[in-house]
C-alpha positions as CSV (number, residue, x, y, z in Angstrom):
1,X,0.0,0.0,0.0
2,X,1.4,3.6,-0.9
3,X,1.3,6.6,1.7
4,X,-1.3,8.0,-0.7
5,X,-3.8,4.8,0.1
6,X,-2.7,4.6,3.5
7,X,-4.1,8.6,4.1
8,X,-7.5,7.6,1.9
9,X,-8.3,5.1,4.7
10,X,-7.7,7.4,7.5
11,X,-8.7,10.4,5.8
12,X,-12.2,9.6,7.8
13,X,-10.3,9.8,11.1
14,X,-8.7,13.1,10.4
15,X,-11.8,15.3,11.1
16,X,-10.8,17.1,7.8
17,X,-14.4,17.5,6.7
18,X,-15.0,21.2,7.7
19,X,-12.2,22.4,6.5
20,X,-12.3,21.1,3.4
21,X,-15.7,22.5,2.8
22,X,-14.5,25.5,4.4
23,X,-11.6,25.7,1.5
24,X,-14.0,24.4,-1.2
25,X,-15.9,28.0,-0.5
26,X,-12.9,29.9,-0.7
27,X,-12.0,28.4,-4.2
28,X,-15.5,28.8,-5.4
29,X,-15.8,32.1,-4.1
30,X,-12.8,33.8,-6.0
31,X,-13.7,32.0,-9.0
32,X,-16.4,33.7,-9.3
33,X,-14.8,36.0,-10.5
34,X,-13.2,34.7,-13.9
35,X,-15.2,33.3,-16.4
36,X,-14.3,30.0,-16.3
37,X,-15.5,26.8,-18.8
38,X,-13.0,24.8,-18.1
39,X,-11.0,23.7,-14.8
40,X,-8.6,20.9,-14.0
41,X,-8.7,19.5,-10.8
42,X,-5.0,18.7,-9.6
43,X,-5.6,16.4,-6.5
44,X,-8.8,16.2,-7.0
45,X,-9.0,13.8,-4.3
46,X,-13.2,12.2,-4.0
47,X,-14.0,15.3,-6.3
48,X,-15.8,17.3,-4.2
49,X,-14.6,20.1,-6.0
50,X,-15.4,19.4,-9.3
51,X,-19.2,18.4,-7.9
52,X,-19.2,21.7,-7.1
53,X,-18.1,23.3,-10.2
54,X,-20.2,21.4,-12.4
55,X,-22.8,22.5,-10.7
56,X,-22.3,25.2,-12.3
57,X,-22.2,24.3,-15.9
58,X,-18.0,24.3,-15.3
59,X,-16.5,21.3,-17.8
60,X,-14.1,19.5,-14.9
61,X,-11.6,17.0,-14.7
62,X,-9.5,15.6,-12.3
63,X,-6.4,14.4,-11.7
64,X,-5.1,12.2,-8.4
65,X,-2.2,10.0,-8.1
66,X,-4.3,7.8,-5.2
67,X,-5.8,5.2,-7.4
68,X,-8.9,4.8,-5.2
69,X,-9.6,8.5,-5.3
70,X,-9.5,8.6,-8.9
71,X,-11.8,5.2,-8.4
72,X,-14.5,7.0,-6.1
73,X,-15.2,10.1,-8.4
74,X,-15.6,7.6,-11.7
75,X,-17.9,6.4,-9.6
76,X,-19.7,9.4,-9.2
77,X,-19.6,9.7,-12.8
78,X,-16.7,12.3,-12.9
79,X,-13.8,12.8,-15.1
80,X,-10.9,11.7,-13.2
81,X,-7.3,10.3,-14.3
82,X,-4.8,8.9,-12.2
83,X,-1.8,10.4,-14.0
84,X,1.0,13.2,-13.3
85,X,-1.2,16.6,-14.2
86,X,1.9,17.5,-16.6
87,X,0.4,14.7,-18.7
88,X,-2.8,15.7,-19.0
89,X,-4.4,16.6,-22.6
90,X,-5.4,20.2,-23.3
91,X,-6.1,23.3,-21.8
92,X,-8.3,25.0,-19.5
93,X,-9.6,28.2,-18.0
94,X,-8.9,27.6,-14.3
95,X,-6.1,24.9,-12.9
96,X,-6.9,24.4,-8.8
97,X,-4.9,22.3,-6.3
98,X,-6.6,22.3,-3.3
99,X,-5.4,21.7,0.7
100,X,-1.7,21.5,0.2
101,X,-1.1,19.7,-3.1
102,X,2.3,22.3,-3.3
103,X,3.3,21.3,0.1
104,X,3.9,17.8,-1.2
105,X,6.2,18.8,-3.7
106,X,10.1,19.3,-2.8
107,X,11.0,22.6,-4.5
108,X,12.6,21.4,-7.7
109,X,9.7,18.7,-8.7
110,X,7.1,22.1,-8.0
111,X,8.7,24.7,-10.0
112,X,8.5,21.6,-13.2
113,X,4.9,21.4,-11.8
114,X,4.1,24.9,-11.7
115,X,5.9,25.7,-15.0
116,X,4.1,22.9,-16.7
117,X,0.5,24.1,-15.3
118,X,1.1,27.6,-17.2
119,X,1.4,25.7,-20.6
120,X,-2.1,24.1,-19.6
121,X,-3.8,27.2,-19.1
122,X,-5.7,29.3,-21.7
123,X,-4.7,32.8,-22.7
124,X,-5.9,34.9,-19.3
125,X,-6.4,31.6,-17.5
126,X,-6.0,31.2,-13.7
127,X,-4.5,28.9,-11.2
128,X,-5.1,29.0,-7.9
129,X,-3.4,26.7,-4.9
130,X,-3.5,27.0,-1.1
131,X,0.2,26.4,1.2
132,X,0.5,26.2,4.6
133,X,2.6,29.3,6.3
134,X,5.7,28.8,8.2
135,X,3.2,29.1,12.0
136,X,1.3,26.5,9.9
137,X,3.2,24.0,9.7
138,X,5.4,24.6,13.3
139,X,2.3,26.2,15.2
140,X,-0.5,23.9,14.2
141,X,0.8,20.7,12.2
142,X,3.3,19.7,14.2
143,X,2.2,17.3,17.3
144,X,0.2,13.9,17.2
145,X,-2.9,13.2,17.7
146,X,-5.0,10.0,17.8
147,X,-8.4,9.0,17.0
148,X,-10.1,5.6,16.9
149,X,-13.9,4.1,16.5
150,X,-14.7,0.5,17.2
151,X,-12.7,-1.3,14.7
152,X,-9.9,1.3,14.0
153,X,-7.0,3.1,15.6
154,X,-5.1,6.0,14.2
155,X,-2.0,7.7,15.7
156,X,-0.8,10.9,13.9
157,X,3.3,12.1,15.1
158,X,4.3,14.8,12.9
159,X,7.7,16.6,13.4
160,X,8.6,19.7,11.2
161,X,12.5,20.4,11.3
162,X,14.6,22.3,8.7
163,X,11.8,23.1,6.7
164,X,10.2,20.2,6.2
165,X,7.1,18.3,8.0
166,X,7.5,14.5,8.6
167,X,4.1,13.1,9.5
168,X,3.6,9.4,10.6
169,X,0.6,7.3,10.2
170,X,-0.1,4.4,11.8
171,X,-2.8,2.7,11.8
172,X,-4.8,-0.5,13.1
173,X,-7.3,-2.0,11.6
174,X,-10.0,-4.8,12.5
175,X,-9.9,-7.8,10.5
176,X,-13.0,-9.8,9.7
177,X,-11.2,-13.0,12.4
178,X,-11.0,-10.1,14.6
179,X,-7.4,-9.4,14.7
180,X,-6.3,-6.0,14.1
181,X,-3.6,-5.6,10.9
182,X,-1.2,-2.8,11.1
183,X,-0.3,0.0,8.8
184,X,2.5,2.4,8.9
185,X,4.4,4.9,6.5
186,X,5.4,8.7,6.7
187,X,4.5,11.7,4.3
188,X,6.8,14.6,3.9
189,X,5.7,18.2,3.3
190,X,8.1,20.8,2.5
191,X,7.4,24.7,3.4
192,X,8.0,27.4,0.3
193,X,8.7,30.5,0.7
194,X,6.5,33.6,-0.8
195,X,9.5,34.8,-2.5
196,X,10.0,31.3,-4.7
197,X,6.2,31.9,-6.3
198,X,7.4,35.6,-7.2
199,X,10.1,34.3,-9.5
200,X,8.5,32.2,-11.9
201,X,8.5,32.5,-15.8
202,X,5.2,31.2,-16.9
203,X,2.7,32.1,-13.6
204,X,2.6,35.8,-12.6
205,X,1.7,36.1,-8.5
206,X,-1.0,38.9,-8.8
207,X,-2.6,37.9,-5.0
208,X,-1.9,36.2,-2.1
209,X,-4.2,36.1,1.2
210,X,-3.1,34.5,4.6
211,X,-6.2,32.8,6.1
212,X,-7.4,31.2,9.2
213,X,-8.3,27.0,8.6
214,X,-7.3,25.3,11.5
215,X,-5.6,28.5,13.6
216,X,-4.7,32.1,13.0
217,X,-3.0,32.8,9.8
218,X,-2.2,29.4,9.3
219,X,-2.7,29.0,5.5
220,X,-1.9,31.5,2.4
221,X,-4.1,31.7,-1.0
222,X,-2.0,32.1,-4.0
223,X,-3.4,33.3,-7.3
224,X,-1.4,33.4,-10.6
225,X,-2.3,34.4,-13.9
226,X,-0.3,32.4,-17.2
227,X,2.1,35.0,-18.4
């Protein structure tokens, strides 16, 4: 099982829910303001997101690397690939990546990622991601925490030294001959500075906005138009 499996199954454990919604109105809120057909969906996780935006006559799709994400939103009948987003076909009006999809990317692999995402926007287009601020990852991720329910038990340690966030999962879960089967792996996240998103040659930084998710100021907005 891959780290990105092993956080689908806890993902319920997390108590993530709110402030996914919570970001999910942020996201629809400033896209309100472009007039956008077309969006790509990079992360799309259980495609949430694009429910919303087709809601609204938006043309989505989605991109994940978890191969039971990308399962969960074919079953609700949405457009959804399990490939790199550099591969995807096309362009589009509005590229999103949504709850820390940057963080997870060390900073050479995201300036390829962010470089490649302006060639798959549309004259004008937007993209629009969300990172966690320096307080967010040392004031609010950093800890552990557990949760649990009759047949599962999560423990969550995460550490953030020299810029980067090492988060362990492990988990237990109750098999059907009532023995519990344990998993365990770590994810990284890496913290960017403003000034890295200021320097790039196909995305222009026209607005950034620190927010509150979990805590004060814990989170930052970036918006970019393609160059």
């Amino acid at each position: 099982m891959t780290n990105l499996d092993l956080y689908v199954k806890v993902e319920h454990l997390l108590g993530i829910e709110e402030a996914t919604e919570a970001l999910y109105d942020l996201y629809h809120s400033e896209l309100d303001e472009y007039n956008v057909k077309t969006l790509l969906d990079v992360g799309c996780g259980r495609g949430g997101f694009m429910e919303r935006m087709a809601s609204d006559d938006v043309a989505c799709k989605g991109v994940d690397l978890s191969t039971l994400m990308v399962k969960e939103c074919r079953a609700k009948g949405l457009d959804a690939e399990c490939i790199y987003a550099k591969d995807v076909k096309g362009k589009y009006d509005a590229i999103v990546s949504i709850f820390d999809v940057l963080n997870f990317m060390p900073k050479e692999e995201l300036l390829e990622f962010l470089e490649a995402m302006a060639g798959k926007l549309n004259d004008d287009g937007i993209f629009i991601a969300d990172i966690n601020t320096l307080y967010g990852f040392s004031g609010v991720a950093e800890g552990t925490m557990s949760s649990d329910n009759e047949s599962e038990f999560l423990s969550v340690d995460a550490v953030f030294e020299n810029n980067e966030l090492y988060t362990k999962f492990t988990f237990f879960e109750k098999g059907e001959d009532g023995r519990y089967i344990k998993y365990q792996d770590t994810i990284v996240q890496y913290f960017h500075k403003i000034q890295f998103f200021q320097k790039l040659s196909g995305l222009k930084l026209i607005d950034k906005q620190i927010f509150s998710l979990y805590d004060t100021e814990d989170k930052m907005l970036l918006i970019f138009k393609k160059r």
